[in-house]
C-alpha positions as a printed Julia matrix, in Angstrom:
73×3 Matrix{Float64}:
 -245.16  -4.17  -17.25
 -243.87  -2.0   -20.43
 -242.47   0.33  -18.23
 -240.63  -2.07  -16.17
 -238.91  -3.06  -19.28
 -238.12   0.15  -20.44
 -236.5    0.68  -16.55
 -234.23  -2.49  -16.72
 -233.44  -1.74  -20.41
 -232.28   1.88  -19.83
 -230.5    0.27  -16.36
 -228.6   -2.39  -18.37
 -227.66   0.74  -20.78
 -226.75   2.86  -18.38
 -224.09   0.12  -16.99
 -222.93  -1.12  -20.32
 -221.99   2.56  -20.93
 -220.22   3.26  -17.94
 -218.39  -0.4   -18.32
 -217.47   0.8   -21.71
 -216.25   4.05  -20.7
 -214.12   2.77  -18.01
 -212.2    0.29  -20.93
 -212.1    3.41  -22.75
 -210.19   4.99  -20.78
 -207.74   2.39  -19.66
 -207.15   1.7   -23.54
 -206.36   5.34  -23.85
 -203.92   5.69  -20.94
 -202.26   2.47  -22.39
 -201.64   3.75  -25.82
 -200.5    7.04  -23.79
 -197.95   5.19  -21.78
 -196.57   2.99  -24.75
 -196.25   6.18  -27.11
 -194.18   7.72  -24.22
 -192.24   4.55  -23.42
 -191.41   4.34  -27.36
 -190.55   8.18  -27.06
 -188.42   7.71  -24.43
 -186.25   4.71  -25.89
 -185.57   6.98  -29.06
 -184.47   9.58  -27.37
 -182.02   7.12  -25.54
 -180.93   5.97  -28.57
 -180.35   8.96  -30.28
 -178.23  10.31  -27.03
 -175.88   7.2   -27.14
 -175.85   7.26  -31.04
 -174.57  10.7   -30.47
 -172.09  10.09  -27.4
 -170.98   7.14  -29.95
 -170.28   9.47  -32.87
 -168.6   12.21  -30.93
 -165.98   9.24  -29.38
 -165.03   8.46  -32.98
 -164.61  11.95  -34.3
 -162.57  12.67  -30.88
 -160.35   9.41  -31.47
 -160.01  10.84  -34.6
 -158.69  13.97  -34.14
 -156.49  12.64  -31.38
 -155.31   9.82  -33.88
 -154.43  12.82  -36.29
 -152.64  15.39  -33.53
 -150.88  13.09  -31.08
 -147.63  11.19  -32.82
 -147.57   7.23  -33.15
 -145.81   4.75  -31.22
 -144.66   2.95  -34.2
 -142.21   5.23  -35.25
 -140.04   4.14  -32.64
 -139.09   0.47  -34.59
């Protein structure tokens, strides 16, 4: 009888472990995905924060080269 005992406790181990593992690993390719998702969406924002900046400096310069329509008045 001991040993039967022994048998379905190292069976129910067995499982649990494997269960456990399996939630490991899903946790771990979640946190994977959402670290490359968050990645990702900086990167975007950095490229339009750029695109952005080099608009203004462009206006800018144009602003400073091309004359004004206002001197016409």
């Amino acid at each position: 009888m001991p040993s039967l005992v022994r048998r379905a406790a190292g069976m129910a181990l067995i499982g649990g472990s494997l269960a456990l593992s399996g939630c490991t690993v899903i946790t771990v390719a979640a946190a994977a995905t959402s670290v490359a998702v968050t990645a990702g969406s900086l990167a975007v924002d950095a490229a339009v924060g750029t695109v952005k900046l080099t608009g203004k400096a462009v206006g800018l310069a144009a602003d400073a080269v091309l004359p004004s329509g206002d001197d016409n008045k």
